[in-house]
C-alpha positions as CSV (number, residue, x, y, z in Angstrom):
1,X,-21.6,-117.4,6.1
2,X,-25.4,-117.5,7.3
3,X,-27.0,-114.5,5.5
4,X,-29.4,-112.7,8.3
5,X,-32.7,-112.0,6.8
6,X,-35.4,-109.5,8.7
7,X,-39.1,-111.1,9.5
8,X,-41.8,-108.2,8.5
9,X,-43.0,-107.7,12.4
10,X,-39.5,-107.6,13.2
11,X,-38.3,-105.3,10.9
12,X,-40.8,-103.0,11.5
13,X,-40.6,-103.2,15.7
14,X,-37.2,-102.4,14.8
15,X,-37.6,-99.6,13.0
16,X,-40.3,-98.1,14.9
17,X,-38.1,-98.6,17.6
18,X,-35.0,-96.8,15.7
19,X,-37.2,-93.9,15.0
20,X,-37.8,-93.1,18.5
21,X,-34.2,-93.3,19.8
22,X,-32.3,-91.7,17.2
23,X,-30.8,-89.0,18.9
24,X,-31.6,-85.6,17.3
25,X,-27.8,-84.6,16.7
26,X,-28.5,-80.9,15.3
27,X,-29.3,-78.2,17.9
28,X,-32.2,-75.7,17.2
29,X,-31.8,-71.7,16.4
30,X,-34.1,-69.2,16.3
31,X,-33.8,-69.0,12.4
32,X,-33.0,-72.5,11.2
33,X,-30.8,-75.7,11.1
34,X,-29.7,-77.4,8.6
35,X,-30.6,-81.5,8.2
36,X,-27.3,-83.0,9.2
37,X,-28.0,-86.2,8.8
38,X,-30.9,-86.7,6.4
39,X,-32.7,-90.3,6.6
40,X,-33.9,-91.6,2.8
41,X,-37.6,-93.1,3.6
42,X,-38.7,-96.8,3.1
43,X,-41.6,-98.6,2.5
44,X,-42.1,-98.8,6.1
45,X,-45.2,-97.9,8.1
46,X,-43.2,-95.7,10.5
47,X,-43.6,-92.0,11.3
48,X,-39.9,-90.6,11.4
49,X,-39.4,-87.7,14.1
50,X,-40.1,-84.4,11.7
51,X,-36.4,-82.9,12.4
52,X,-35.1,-85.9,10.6
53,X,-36.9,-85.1,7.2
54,X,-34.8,-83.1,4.5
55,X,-36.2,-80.4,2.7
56,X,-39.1,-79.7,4.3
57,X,-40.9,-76.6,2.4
58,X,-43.9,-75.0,3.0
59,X,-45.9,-72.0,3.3
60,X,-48.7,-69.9,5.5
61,X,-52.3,-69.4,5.1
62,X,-50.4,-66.0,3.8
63,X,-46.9,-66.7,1.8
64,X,-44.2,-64.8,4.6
65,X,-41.4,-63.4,5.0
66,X,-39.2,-65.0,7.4
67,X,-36.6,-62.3,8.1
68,X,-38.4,-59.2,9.5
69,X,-39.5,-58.6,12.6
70,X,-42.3,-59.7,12.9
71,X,-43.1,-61.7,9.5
72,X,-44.3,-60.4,6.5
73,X,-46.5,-61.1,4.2
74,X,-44.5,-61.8,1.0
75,X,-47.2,-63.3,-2.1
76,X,-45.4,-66.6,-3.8
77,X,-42.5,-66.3,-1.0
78,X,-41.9,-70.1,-0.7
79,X,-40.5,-71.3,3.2
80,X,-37.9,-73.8,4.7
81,X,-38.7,-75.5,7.9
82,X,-36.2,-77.5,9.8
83,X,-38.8,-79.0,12.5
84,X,-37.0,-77.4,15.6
85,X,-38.9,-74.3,15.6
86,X,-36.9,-72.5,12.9
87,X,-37.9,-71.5,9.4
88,X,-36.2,-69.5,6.8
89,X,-37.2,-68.1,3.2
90,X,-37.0,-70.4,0.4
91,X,-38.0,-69.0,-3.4
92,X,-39.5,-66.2,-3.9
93,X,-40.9,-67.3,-7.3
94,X,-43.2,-63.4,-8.3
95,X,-40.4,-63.4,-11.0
96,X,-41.4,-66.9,-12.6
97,X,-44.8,-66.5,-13.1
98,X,-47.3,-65.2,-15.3
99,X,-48.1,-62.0,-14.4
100,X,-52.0,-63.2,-14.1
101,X,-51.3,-64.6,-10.9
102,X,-48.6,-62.4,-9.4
103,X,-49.4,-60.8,-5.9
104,X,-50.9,-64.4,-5.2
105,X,-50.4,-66.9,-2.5
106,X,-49.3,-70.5,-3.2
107,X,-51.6,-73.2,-1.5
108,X,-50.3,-76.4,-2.7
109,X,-47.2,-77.7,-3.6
110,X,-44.9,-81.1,-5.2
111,X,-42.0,-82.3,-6.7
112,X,-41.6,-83.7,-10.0
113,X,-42.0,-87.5,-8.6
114,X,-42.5,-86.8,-5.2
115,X,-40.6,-89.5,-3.1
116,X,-43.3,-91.9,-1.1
117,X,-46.2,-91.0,-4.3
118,X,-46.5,-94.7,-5.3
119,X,-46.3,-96.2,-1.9
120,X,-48.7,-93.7,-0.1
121,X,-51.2,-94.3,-2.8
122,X,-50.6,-98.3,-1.8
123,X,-51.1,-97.9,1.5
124,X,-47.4,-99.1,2.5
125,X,-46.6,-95.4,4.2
126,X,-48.2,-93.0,6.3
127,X,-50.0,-90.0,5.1
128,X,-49.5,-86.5,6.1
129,X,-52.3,-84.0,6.1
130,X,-53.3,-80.4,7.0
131,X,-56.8,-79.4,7.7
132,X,-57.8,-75.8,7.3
133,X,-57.0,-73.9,11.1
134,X,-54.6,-76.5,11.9
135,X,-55.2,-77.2,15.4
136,X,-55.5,-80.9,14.6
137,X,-55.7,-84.0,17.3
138,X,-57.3,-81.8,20.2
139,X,-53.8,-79.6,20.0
140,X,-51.6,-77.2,17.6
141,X,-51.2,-80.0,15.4
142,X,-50.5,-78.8,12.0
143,X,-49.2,-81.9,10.2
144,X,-50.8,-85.2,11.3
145,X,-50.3,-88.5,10.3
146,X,-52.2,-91.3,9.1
147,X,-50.6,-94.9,9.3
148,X,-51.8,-97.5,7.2
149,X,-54.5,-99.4,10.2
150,X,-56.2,-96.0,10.5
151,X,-54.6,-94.6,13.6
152,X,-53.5,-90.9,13.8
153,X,-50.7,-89.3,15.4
154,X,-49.0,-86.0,15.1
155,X,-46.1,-85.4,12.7
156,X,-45.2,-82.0,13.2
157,X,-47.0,-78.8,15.5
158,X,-47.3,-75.6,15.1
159,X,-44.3,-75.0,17.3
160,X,-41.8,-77.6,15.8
161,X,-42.7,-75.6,12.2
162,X,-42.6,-71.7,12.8
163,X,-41.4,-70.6,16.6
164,X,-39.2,-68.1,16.5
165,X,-39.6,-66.7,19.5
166,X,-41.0,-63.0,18.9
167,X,-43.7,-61.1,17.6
168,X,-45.3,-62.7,14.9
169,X,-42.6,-65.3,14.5
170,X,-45.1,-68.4,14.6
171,X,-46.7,-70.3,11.9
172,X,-50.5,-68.8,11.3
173,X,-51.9,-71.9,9.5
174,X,-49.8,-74.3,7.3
175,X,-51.0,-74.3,3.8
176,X,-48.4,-76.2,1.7
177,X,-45.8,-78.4,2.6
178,X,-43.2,-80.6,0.3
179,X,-41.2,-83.1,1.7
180,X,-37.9,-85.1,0.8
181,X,-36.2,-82.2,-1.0
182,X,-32.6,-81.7,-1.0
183,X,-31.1,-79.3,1.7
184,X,-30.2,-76.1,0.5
185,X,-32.7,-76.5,-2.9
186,X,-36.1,-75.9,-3.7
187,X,-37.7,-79.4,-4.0
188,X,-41.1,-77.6,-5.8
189,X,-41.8,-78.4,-9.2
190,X,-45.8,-78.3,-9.2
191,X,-48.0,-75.9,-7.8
192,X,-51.3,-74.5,-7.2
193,X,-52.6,-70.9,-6.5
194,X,-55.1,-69.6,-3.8
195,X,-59.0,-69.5,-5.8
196,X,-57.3,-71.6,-9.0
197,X,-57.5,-68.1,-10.9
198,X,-57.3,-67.7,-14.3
199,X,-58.6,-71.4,-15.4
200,X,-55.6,-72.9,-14.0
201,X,-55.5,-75.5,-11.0
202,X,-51.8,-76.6,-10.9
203,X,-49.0,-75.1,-12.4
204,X,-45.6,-76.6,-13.7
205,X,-42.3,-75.2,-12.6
206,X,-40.2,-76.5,-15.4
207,X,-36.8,-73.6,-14.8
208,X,-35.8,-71.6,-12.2
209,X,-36.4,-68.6,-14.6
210,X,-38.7,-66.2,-16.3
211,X,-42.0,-67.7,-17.7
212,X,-40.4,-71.3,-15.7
213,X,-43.8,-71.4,-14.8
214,X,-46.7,-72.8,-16.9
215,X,-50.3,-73.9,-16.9
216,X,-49.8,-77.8,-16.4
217,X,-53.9,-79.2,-15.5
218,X,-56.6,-76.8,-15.7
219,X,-59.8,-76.1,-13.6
220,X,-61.9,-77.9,-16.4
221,X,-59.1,-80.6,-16.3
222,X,-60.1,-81.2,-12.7
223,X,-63.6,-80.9,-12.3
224,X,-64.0,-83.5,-15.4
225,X,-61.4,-85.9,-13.5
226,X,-63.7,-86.3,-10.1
227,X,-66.7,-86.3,-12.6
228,X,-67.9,-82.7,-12.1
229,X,-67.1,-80.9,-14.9
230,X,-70.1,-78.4,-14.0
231,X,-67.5,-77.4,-11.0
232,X,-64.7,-76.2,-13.8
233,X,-64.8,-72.3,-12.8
234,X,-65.5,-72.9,-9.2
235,X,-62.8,-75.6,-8.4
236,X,-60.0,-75.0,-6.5
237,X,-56.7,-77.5,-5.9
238,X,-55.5,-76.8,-2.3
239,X,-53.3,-79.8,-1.7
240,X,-51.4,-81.9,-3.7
241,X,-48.4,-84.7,-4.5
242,X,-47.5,-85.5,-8.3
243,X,-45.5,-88.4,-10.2
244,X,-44.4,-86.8,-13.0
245,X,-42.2,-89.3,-15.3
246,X,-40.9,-86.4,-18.1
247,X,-38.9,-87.1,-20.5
248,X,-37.2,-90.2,-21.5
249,X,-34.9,-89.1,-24.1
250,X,-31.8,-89.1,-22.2
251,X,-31.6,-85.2,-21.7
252,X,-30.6,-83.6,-18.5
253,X,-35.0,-82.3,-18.2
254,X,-36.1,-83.8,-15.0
255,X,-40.1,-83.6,-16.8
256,X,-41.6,-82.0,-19.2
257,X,-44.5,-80.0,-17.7
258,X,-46.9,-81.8,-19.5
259,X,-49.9,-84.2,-18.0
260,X,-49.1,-87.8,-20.6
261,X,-49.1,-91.5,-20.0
262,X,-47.5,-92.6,-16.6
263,X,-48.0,-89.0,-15.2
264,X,-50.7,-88.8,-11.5
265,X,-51.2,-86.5,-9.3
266,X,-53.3,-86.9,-6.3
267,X,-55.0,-83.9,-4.7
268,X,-57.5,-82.3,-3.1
269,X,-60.1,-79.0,-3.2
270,X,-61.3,-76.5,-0.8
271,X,-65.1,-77.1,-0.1
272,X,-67.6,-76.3,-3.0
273,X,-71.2,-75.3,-2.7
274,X,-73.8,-75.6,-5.9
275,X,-76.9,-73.9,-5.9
276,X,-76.7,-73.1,-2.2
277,X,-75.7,-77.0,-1.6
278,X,-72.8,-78.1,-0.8
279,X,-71.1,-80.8,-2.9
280,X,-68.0,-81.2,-1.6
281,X,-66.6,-80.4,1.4
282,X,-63.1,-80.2,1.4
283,X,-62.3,-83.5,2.9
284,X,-62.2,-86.0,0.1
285,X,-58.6,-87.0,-1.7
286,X,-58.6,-88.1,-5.1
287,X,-55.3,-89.9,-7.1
288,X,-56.1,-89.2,-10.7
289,X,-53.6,-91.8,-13.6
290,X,-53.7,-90.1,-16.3
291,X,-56.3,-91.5,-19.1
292,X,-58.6,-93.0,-16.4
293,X,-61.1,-90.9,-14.7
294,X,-59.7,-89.8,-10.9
295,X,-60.8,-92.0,-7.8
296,X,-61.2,-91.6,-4.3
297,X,-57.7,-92.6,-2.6
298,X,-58.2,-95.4,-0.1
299,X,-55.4,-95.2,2.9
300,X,-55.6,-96.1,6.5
301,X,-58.6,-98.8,6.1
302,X,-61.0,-96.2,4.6
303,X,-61.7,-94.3,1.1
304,X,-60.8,-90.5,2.0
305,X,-64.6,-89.5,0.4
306,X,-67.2,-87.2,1.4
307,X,-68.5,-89.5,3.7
308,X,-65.0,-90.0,5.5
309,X,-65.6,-87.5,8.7
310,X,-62.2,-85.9,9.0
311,X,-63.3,-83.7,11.6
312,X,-64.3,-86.4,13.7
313,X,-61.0,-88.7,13.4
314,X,-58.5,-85.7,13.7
315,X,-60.6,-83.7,15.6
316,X,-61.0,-80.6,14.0
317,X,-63.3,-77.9,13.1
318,X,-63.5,-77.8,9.6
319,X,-63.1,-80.9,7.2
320,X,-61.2,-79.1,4.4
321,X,-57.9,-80.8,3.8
322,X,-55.2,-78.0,2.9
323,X,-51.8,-79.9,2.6
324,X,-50.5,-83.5,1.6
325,X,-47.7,-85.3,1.6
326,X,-46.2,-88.9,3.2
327,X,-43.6,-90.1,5.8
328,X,-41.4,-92.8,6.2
329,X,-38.0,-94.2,7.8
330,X,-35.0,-95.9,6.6
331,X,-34.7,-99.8,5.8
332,X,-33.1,-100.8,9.0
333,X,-29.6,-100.8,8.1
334,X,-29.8,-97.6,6.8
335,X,-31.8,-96.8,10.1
336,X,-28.7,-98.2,12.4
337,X,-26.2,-96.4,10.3
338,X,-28.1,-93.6,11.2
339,X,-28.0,-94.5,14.8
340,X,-24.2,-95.6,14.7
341,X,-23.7,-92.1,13.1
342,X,-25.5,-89.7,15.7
343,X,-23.7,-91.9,18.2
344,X,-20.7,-91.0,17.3
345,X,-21.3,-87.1,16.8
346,X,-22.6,-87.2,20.4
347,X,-19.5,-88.6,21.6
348,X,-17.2,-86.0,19.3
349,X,-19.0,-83.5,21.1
350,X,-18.6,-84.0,24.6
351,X,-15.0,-85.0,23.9
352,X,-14.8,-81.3,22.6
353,X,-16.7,-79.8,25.6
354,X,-14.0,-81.9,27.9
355,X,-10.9,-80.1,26.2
């Protein structure tokens, strides 16, 4: 039998294609809906539709509360958004912490190996981003996307993360977001804290327990990374993706919580001003391998650097990135299963309707 084999142009028309017809086979609420049908990215240069995406966390300029009426303000409160408009409360990690940073908000967030890290850093995936006031792409953008040529499209809006349909049930202005989780779990291993107090830029989450969560890179860590180490009480990680490897000793530890060989993180800081100059501006990305100093990540055909005008290509106000992550779709089998499967759902559910 003559084995079919997919041409790269193909494969990706395909896919792109794929993407954009896969019916949405989950109906929205006004509090949230689970991911039926979760797709498992490839190394493909696709946007997926954002309802598609499992385990989508996130949180506010202000961590919230999703169940009162309006929102709350809930510190370290982490949120679940299904990309239909509905969000719900994830952890609410005050209990894990130390108590130096409790009453705080959470402005970055990863997993232990986030999914796309290696192939966003290679410029075989699209990036996501958040810039500070959202409102990206002349719209209520609040997640855009960067394929691998440089052009920019919207992954998610304001409306598809946080609409709930009453006072004070919309999203403010996204400041973390993790994606690729599994339904019904936290996904977040790593994060950061609003201002990087107490000497710390990104914490570890090793448990789900007290003291689960520990100082993993410090401010100095950071600002001597990027070559600043003047910066080390002033620096302040506001977006972020991590590979973590952990442990290899054949124990059930996913990681553990400590920055060694084959460990990276890629990141970047709110704006920074020395001496009444500023130095940075909030824009620039950096991937840092551990034992080699951090560098500038290059994606979409440019080095994201100060020099890179973020305002101008997403059209924004302010250049400070404030969220990171990447996107993908399946291989196309995987992506025609998909199709073949909400196909079939559709047609299970009008036959219902019609008895």
């Amino acid at each position: 039998m003559k084995r079919c084999t997919w041409s790269t142009p193909i494969t990706l028309a395909v896919v792109a294609l794929l993407a954009d017809l896969c019916p949405h086979i989950v109906l929205a609420n006004p509090i949230y809906t689970d991911v039926i049908s979760p797709i498992v990215p490839g190394p493909y240069d696709v946007v997926p539709h954002v309802e598609q995406v499992p385990g989508k966390e996130f949180t506010d300029s202000f961590d919230q509360d999703y169940n009162p009426i309006p929102h709350a303000v809930s510190p370290l409160q982490l949120g679940v958004f299904d990309g239909l408009g509905g969000a719900r409360n994830g952890h609410n990690i005050t209990g894990f912490v130390p108590t130096n940073i409790v009453g705080r908000h959470v402005d970055a967030q990863a997993q232990v190996r986030d999914t796309l890290f290696d192939d966003v850093i290679a410029n075989r995936v699209p990036l996501v981003v958040s810039v500070e006031g959202d409102q990206m792409l002349g719209s209520n953008v609040a997640l855009a996307a960067e394929r691998t040529g440089g052009a920019v499209q919207s992954f998610a809006t304001s409306a598809q993360i946080v609409d709930h349909g009453h006072n004070g049930g919309v999203l403010r202005d996204i400041d973390s977001v993790d994606l690729w989780g599994i339904e019904g779990m936290t996904g977040t291993n790593f994060l950061s804290i609003d201002g990087d107090v107490a000497g710390t830029s990104i914490y570890s989450m090793n448990i789900i327990g007290p003291g689960g969560v520990q100082p993993y890179l410090s401010q100095l860590d950071i600002a001597t990374a990027i070559g600043m180490p003047q910066l080390d009480t002033i620096i302040d990680v506001d977006a972020l993706m991590v590979r973590d490897l952990g442990l290899d000793d054949g124990t059930a530890s996913p990681f553990d919580g400590q920055f060694g060989p084959g460990d990276a993180v890629m990141f970047s800081v709110a704006p920074v001003s020395l001496g009444g100059q500023q130095v940075l501006d909030g824009g620039e990305i950096w991937v840092w391998e551990h034992g080699q100093p951090a560098h500038f990540l290059n994606h979409g055909g440019h080095v994201w650097n100060t020099a890179f005008s973020v305002r101008e290509v997403y059209g924004t106000q302010l250049e400070n990135i404030d969220a990171l992550e990447a996107v993908s779709v399946p291989e196309p089998s995987s992506a025609l299963l998909t199709l073949l499967l909400g196909g079939t759902l559709a047609i299970v559910r009008q036959r219902r309707r019609l008895t």
